[in-house]
PDB file of the backbone (N, CA, C, O) and the ligand in Angstrom, with CONECT records:
HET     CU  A 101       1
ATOM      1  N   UNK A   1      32.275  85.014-174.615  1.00  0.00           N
ATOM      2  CA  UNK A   1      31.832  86.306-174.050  1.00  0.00           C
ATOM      3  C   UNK A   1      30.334  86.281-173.759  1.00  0.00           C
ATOM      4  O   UNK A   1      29.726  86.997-172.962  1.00  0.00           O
ATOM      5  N   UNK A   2      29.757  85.134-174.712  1.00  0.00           N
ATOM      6  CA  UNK A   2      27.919  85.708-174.374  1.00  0.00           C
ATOM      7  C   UNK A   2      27.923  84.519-173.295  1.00  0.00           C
ATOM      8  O   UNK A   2      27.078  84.654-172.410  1.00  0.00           O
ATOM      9  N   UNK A   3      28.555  83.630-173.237  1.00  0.00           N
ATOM     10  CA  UNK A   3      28.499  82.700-172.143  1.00  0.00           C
ATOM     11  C   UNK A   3      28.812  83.354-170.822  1.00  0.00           C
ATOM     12  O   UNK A   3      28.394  82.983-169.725  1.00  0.00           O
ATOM     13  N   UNK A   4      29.691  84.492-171.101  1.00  0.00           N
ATOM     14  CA  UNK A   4      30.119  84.917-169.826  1.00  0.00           C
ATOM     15  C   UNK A   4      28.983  85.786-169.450  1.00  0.00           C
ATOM     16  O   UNK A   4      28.901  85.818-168.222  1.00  0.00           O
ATOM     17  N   UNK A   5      28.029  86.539-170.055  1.00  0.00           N
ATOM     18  CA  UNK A   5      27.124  87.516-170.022  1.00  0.00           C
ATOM     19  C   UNK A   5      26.507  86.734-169.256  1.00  0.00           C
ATOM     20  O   UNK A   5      26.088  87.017-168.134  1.00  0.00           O
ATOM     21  N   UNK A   6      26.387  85.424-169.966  1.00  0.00           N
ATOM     22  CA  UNK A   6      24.839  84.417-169.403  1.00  0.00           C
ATOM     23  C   UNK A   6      24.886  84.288-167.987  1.00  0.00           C
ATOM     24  O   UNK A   6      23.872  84.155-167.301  1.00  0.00           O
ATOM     25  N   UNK A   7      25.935  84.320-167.580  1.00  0.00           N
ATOM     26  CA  UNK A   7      26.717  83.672-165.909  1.00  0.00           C
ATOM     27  C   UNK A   7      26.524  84.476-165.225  1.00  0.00           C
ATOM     28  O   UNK A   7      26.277  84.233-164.044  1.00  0.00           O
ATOM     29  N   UNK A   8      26.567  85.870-165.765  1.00  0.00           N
ATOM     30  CA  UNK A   8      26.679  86.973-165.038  1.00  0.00           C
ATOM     31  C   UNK A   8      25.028  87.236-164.915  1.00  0.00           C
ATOM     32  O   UNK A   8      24.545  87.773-163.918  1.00  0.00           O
ATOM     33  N   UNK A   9      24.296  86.830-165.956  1.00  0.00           N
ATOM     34  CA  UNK A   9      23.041  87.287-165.796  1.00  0.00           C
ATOM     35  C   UNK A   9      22.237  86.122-164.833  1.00  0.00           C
ATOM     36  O   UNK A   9      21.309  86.129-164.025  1.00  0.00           O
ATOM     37  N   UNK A  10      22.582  85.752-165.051  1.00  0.00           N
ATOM     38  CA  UNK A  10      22.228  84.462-163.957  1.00  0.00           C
ATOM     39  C   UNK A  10      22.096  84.231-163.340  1.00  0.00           C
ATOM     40  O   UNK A  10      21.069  83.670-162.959  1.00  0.00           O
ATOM     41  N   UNK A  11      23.431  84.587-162.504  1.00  0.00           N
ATOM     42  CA  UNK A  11      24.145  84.893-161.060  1.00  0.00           C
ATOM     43  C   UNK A  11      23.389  86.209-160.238  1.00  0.00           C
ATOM     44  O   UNK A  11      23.300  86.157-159.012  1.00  0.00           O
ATOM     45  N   UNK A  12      22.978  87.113-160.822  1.00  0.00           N
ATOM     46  CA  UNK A  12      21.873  88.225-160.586  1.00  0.00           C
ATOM     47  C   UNK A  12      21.073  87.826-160.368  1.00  0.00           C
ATOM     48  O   UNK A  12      20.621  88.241-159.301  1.00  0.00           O
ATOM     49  N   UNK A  13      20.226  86.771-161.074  1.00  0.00           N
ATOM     50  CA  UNK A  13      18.797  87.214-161.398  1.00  0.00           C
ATOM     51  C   UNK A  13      18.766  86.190-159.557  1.00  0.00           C
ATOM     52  O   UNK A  13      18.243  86.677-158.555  1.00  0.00           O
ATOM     53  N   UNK A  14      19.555  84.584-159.588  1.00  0.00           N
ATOM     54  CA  UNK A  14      19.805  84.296-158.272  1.00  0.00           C
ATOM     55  C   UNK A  14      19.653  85.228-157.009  1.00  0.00           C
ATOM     56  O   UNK A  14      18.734  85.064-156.207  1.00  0.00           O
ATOM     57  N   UNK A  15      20.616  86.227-156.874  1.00  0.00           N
ATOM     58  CA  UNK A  15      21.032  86.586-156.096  1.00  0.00           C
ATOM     59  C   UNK A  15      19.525  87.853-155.581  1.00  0.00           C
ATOM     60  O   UNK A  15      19.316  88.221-154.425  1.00  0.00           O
ATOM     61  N   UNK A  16      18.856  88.197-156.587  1.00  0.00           N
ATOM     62  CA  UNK A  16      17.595  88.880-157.068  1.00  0.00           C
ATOM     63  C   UNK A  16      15.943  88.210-156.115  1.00  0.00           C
ATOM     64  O   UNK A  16      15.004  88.695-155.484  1.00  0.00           O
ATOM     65  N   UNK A  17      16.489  86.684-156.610  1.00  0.00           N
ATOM     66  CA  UNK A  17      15.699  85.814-156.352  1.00  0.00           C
ATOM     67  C   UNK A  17      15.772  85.905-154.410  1.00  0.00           C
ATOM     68  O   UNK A  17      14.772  86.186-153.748  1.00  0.00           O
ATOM     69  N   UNK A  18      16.561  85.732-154.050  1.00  0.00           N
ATOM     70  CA  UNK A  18      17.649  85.591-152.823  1.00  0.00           C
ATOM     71  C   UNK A  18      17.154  86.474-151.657  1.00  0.00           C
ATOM     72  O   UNK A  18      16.624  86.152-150.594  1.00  0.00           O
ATOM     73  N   UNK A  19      17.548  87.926-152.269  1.00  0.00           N
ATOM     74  CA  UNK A  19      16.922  89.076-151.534  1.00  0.00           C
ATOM     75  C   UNK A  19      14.768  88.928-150.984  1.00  0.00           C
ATOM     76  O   UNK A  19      14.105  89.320-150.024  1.00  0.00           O
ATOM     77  N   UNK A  20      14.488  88.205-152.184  1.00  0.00           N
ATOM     78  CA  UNK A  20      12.829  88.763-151.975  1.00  0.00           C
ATOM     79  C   UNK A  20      12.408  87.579-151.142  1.00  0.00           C
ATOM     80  O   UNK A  20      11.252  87.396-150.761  1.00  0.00           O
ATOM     81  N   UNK A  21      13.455  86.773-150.882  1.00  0.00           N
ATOM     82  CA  UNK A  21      12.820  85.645-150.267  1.00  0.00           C
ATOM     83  C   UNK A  21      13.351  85.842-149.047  1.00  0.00           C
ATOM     84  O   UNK A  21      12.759  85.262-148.137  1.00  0.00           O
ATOM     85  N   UNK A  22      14.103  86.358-148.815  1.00  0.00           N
ATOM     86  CA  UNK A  22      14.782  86.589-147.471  1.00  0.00           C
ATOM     87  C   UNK A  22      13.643  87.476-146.654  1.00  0.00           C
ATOM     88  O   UNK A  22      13.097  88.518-147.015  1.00  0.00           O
ATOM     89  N   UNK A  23      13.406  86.464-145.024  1.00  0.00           N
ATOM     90  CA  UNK A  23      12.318  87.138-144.541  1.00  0.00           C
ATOM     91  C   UNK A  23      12.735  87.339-142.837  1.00  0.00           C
ATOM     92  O   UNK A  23      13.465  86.494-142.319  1.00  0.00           O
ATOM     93  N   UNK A  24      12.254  88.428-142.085  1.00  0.00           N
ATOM     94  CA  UNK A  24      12.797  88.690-141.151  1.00  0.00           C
ATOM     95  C   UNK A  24      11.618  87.613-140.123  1.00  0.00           C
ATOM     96  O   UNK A  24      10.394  87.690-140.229  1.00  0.00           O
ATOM     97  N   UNK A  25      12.007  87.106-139.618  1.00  0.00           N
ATOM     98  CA  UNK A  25      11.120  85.645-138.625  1.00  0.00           C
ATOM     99  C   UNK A  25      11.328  86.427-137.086  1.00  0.00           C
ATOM    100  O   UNK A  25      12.246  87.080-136.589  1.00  0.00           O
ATOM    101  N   UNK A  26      10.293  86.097-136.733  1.00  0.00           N
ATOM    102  CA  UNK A  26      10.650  86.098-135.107  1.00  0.00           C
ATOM    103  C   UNK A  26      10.183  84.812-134.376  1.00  0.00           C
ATOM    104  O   UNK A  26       9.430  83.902-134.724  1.00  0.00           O
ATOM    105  N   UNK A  27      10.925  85.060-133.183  1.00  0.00           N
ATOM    106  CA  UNK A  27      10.552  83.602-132.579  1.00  0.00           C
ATOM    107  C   UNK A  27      10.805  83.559-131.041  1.00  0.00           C
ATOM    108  O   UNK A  27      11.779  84.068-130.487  1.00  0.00           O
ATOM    109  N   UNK A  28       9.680  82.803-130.360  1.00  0.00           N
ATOM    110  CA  UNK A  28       9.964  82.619-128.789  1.00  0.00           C
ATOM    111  C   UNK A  28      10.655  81.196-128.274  1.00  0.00           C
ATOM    112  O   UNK A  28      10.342  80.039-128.553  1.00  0.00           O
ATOM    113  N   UNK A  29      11.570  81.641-127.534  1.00  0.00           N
ATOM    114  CA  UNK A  29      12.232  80.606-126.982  1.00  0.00           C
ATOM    115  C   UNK A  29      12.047  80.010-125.436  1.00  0.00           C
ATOM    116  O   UNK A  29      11.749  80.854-124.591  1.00  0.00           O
ATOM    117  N   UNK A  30      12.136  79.196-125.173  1.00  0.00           N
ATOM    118  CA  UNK A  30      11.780  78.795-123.551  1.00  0.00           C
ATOM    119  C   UNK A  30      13.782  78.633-123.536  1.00  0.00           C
ATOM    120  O   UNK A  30      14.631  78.144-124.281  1.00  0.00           O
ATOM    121  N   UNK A  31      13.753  79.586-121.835  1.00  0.00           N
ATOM    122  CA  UNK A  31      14.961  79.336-122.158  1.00  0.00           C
ATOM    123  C   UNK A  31      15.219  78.978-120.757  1.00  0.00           C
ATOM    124  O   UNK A  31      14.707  79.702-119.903  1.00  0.00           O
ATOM    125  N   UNK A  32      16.160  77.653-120.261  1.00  0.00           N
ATOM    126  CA  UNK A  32      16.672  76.615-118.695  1.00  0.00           C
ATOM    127  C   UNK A  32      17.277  77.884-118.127  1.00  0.00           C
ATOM    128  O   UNK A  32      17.427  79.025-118.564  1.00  0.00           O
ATOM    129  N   UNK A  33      17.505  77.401-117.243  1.00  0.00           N
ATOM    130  CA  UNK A  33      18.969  77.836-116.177  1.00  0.00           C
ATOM    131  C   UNK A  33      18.901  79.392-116.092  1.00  0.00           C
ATOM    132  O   UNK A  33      19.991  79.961-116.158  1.00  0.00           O
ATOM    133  N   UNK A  34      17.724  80.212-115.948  1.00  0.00           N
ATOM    134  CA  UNK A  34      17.764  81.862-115.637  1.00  0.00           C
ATOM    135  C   UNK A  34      17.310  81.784-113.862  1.00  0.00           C
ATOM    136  O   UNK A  34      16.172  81.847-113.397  1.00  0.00           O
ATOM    137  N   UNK A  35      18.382  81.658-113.252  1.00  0.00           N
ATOM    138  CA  UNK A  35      18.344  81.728-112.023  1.00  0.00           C
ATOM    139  C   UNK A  35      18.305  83.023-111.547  1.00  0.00           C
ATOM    140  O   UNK A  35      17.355  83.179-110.780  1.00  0.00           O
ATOM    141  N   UNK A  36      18.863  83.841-111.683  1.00  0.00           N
ATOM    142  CA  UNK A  36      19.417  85.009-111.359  1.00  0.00           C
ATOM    143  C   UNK A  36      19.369  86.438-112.432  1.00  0.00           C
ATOM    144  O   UNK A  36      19.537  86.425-113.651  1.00  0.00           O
ATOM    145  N   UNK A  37      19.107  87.551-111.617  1.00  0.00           N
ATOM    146  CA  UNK A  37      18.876  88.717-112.426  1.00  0.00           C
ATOM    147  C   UNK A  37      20.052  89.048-113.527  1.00  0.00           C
ATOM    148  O   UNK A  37      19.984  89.930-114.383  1.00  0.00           O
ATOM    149  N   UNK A  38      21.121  88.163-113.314  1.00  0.00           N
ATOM    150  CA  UNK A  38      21.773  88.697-114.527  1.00  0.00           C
ATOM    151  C   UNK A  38      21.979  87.362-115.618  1.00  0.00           C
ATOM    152  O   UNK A  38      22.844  87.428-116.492  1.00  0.00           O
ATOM    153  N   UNK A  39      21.320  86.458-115.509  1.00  0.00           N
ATOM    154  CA  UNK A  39      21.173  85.644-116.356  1.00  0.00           C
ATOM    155  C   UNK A  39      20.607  86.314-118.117  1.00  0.00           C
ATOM    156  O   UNK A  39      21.100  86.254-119.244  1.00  0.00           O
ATOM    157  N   UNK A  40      19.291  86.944-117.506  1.00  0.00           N
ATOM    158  CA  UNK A  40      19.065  87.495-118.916  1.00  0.00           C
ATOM    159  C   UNK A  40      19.564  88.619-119.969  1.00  0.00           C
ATOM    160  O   UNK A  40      19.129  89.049-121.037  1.00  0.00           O
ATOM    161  N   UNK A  41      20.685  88.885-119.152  1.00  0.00           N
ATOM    162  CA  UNK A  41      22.134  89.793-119.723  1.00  0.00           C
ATOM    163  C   UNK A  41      22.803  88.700-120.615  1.00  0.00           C
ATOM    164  O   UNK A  41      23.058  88.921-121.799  1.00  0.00           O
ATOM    165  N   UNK A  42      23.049  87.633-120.065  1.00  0.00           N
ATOM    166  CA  UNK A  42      24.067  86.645-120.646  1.00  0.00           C
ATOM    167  C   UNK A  42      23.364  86.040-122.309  1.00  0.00           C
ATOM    168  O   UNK A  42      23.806  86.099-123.457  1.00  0.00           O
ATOM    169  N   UNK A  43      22.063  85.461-121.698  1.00  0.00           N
ATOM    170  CA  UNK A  43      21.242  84.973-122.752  1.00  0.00           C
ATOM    171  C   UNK A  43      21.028  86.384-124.111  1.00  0.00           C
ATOM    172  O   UNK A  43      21.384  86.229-125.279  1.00  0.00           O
ATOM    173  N   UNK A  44      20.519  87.399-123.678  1.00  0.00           N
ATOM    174  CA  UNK A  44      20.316  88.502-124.516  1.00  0.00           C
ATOM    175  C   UNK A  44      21.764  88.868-125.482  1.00  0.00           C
ATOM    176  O   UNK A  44      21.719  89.235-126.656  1.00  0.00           O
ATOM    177  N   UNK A  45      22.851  88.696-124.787  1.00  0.00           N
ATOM    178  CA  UNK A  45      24.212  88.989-125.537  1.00  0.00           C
ATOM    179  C   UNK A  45      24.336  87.987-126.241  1.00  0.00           C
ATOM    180  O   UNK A  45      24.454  88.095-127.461  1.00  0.00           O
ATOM    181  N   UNK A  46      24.336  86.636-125.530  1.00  0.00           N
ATOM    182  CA  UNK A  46      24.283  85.339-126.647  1.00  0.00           C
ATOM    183  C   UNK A  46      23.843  85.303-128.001  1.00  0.00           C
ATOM    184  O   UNK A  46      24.595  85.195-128.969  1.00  0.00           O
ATOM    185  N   UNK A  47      22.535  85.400-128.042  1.00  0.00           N
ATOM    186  CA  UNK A  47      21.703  85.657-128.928  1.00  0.00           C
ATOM    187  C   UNK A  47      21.959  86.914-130.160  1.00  0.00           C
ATOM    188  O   UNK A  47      21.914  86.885-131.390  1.00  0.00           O
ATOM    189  N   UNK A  48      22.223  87.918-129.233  1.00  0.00           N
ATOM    190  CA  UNK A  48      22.193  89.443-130.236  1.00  0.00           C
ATOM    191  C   UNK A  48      24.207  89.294-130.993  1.00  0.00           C
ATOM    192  O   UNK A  48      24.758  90.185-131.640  1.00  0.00           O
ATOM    193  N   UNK A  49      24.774  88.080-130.653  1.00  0.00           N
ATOM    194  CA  UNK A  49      25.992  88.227-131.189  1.00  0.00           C
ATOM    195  C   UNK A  49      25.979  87.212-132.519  1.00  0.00           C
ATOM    196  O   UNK A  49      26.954  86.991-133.236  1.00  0.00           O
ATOM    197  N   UNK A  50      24.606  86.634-132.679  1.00  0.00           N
ATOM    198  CA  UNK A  50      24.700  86.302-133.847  1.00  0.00           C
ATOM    199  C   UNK A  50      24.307  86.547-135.209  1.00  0.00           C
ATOM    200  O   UNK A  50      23.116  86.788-135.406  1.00  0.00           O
ATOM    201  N   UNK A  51      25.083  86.527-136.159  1.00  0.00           N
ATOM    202  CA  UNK A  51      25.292  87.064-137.416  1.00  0.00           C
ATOM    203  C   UNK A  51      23.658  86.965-137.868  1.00  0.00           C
ATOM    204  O   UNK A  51      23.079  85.911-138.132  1.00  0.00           O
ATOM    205  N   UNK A  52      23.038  88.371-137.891  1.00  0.00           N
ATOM    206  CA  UNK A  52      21.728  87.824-138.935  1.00  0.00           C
ATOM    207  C   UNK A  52      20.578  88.043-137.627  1.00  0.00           C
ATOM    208  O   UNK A  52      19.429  87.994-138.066  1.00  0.00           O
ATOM    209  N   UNK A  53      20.642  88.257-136.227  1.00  0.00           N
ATOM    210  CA  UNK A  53      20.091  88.749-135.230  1.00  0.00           C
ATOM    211  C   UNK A  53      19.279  89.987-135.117  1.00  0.00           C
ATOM    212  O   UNK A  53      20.068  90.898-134.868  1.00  0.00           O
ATOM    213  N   UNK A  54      18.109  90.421-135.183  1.00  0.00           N
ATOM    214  CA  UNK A  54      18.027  91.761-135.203  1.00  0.00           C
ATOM    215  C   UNK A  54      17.405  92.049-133.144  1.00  0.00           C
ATOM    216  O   UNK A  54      18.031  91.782-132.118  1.00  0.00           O
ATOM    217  N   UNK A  55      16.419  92.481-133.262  1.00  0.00           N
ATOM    218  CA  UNK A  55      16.107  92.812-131.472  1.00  0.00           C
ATOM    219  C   UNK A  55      15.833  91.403-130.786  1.00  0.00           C
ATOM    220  O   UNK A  55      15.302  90.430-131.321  1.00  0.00           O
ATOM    221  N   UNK A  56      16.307  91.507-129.498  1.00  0.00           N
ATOM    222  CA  UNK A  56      16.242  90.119-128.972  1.00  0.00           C
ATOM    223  C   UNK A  56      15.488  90.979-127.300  1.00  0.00           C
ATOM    224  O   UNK A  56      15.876  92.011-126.752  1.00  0.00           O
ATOM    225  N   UNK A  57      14.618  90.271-126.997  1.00  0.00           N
ATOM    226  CA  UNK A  57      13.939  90.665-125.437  1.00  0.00           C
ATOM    227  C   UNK A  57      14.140  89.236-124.479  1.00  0.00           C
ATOM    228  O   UNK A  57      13.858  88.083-124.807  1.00  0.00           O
ATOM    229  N   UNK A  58      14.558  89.585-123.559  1.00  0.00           N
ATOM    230  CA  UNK A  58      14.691  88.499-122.757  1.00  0.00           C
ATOM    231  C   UNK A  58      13.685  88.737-121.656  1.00  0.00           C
ATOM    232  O   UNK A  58      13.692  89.889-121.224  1.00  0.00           O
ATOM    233  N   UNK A  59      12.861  87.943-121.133  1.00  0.00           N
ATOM    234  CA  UNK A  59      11.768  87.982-119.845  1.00  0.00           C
ATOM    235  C   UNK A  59      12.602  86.729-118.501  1.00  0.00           C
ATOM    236  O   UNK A  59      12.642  85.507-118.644  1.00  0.00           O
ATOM    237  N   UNK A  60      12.996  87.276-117.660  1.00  0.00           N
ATOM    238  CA  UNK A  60      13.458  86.498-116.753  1.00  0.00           C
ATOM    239  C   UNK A  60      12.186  85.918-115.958  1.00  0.00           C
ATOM    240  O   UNK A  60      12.226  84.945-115.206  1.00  0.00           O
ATOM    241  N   UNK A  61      10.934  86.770-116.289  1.00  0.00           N
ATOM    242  CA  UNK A  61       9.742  86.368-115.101  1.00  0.00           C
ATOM    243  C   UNK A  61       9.551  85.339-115.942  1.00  0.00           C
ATOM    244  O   UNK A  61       9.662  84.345-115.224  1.00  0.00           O
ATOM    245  N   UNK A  62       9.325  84.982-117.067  1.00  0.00           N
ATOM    246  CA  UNK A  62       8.403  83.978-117.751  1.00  0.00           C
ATOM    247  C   UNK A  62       9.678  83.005-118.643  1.00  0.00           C
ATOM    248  O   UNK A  62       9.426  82.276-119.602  1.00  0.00           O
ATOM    249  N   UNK A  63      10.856  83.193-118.126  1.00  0.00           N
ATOM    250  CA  UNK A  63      11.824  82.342-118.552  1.00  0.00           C
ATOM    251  C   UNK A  63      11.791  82.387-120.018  1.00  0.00           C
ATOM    252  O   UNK A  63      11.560  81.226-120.356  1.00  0.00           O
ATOM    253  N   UNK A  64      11.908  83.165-121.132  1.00  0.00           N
ATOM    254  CA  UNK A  64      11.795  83.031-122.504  1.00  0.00           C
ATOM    255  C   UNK A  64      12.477  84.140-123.204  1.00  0.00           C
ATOM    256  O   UNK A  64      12.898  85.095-122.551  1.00  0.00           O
ATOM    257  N   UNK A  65      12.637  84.071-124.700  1.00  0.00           N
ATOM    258  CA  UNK A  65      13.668  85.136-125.189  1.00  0.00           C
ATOM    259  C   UNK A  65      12.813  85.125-126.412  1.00  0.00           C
ATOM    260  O   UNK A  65      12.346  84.134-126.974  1.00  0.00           O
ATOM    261  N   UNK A  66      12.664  86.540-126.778  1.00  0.00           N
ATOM    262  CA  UNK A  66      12.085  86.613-128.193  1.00  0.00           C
ATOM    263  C   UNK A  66      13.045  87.397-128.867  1.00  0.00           C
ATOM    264  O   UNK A  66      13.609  88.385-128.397  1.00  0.00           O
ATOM    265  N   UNK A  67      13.253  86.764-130.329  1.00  0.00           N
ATOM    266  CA  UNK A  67      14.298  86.496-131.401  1.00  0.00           C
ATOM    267  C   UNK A  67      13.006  87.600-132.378  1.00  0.00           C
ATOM    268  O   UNK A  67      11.788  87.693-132.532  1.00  0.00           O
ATOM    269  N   UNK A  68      14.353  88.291-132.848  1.00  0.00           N
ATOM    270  CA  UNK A  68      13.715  88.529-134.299  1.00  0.00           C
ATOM    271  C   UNK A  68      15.003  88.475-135.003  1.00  0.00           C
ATOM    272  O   UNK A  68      16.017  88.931-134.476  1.00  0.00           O
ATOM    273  N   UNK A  69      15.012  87.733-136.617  1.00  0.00           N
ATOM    274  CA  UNK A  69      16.258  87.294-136.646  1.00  0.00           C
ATOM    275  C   UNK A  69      16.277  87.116-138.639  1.00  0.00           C
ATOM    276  O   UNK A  69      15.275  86.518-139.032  1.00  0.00           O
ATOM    277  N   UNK A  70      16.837  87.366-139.294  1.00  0.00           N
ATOM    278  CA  UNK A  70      17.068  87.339-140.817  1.00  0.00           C
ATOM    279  C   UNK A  70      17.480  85.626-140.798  1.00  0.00           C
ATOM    280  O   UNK A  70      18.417  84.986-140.320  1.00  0.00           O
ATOM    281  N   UNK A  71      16.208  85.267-141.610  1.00  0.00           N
ATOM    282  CA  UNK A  71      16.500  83.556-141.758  1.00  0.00           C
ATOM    283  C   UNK A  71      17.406  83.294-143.001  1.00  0.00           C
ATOM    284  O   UNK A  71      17.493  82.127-143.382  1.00  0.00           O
ATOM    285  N   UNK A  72      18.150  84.353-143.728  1.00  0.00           N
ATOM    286  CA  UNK A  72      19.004  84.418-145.068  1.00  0.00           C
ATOM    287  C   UNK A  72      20.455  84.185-144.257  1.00  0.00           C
ATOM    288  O   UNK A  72      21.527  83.691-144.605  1.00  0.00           O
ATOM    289  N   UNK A  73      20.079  84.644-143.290  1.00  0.00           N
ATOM    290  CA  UNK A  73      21.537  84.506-142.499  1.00  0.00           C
ATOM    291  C   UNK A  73      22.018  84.184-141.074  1.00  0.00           C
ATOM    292  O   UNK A  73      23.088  84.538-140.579  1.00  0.00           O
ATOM    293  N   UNK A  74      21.169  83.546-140.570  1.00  0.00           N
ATOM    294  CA  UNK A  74      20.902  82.568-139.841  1.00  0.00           C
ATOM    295  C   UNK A  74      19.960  81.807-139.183  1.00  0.00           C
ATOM    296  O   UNK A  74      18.990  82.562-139.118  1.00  0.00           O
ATOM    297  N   UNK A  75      19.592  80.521-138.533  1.00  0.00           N
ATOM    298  CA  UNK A  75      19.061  79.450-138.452  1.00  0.00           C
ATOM    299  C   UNK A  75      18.535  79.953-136.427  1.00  0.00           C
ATOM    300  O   UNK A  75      19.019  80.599-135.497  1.00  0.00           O
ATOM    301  N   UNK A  76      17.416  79.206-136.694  1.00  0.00           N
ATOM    302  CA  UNK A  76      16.755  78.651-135.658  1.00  0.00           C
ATOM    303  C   UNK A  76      17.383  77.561-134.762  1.00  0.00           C
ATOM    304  O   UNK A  76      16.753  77.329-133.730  1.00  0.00           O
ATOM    305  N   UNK A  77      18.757  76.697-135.015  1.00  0.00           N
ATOM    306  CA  UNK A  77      19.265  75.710-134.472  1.00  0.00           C
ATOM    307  C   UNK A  77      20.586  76.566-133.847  1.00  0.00           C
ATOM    308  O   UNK A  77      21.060  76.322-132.737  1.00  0.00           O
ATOM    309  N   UNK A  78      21.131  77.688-134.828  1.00  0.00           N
ATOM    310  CA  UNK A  78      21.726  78.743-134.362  1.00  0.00           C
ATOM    311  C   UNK A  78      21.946  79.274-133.526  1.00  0.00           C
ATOM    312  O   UNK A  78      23.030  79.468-132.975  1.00  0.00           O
ATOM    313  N   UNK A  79      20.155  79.871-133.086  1.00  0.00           N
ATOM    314  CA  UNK A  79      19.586  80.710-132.201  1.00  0.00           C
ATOM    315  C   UNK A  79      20.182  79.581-131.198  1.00  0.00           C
ATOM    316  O   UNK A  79      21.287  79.656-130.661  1.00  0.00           O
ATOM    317  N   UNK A  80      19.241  78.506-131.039  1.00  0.00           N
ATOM    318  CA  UNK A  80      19.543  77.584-129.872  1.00  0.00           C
ATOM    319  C   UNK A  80      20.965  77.009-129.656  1.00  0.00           C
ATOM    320  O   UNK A  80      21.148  76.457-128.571  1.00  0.00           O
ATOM    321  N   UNK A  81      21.869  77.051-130.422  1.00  0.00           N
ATOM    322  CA  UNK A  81      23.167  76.436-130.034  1.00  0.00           C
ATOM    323  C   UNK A  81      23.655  77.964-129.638  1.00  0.00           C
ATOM    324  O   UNK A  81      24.863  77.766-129.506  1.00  0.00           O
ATOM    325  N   UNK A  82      23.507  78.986-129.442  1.00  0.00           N
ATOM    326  CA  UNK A  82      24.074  79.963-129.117  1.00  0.00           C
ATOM    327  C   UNK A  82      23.809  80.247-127.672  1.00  0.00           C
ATOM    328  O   UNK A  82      24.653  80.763-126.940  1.00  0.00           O
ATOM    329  N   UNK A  83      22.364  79.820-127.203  1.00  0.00           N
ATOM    330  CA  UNK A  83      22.173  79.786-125.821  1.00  0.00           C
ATOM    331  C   UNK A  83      22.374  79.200-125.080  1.00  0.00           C
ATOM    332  O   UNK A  83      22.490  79.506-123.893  1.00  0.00           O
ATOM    333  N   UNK A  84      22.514  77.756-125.779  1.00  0.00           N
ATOM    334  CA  UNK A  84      22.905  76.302-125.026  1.00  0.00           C
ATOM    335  C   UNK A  84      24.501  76.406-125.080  1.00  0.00           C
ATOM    336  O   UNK A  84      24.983  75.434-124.498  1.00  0.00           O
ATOM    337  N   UNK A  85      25.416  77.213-125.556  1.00  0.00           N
ATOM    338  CA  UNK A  85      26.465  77.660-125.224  1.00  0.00           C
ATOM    339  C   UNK A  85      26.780  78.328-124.326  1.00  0.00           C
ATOM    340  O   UNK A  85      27.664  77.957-123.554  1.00  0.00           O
ATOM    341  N   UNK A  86      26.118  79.534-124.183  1.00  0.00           N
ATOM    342  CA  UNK A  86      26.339  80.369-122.863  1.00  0.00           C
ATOM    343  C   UNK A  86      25.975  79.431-121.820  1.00  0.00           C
ATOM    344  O   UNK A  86      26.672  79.775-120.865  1.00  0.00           O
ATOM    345  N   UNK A  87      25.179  78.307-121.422  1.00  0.00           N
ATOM    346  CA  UNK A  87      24.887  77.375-120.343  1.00  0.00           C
ATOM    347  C   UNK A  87      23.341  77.153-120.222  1.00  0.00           C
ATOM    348  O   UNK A  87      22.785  76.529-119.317  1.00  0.00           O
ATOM    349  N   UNK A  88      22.566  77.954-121.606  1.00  0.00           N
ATOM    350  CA  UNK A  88      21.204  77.858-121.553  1.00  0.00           C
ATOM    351  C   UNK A  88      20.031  77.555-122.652  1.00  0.00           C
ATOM    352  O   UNK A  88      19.351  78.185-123.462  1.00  0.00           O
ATOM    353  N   UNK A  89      20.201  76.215-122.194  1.00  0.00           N
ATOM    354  CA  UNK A  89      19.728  75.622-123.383  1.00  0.00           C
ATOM    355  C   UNK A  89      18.386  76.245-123.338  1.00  0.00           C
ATOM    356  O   UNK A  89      17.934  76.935-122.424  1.00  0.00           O
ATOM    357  N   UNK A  90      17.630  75.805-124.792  1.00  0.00           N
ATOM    358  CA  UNK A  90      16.346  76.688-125.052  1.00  0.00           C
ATOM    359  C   UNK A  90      15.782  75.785-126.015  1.00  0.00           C
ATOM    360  O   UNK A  90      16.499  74.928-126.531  1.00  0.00           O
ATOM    361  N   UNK A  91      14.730  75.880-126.266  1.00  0.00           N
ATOM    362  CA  UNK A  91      14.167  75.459-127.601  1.00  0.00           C
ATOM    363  C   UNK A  91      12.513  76.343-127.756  1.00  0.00           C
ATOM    364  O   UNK A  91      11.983  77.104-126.947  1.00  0.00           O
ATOM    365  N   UNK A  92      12.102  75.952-128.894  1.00  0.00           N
ATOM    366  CA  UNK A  92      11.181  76.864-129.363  1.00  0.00           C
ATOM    367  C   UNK A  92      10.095  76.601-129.047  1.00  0.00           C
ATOM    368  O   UNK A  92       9.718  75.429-129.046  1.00  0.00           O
ATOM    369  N   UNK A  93       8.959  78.042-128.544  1.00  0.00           N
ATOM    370  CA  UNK A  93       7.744  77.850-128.079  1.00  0.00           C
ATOM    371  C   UNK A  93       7.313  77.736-129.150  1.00  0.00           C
ATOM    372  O   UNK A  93       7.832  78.371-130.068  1.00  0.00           O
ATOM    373  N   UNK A  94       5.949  76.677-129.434  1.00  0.00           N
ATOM    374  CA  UNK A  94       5.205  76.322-130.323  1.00  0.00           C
ATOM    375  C   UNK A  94       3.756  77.148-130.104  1.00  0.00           C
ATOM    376  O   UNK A  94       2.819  76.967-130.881  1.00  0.00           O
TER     377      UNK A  94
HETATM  378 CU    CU A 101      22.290  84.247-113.246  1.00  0.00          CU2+
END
């Protein structure tokens, strides 16, 4: 039983740990293939359908997408396999 307490307390203090580290990131993307005015419809839905996504802006003049995005629950390789799915690959402005 105190073993089980321990697990349980444990498993909290983790999950405790988890929350304060979890940080909301944003990020600019250069993103191919926005030919057309409704390209940045496609890319913007891409993006905002993934788990852990918060506001996404797409600029068709300057070809790029800015991500703001919970890195607890998803990835930067994410972001980019999600655009390079819709047909637009991207990778990150430095
Ligand atoms: Cu288009």
């Amino acid at each position: 039983m105190r073993r089980l307490f321990f697990a349980l307390s444990l498993g909290a203090a983790l999950l405790t740990a988890g929350a304060v580290m979890a940080a909301e990131r944003s990020v600019r993307l250069a993103v191919d293939n926005m030919y057309c005015a409704s390209c940045p419809y496609i890319v913007k839905h891409s993006l905002a359908k993934v788990a852990g996504v918060g506001a996404v802006s797409v600029s068709f003049a300057k070809k790029t997408a800015t991500v703001t995005y919970d890195d607890q629950q998803t990835t930067l390789a994410a972001l980019i396999a999600a655009t390079t799915q819709a047909g637009y690959p991207s990778h990150v402005i430095q």
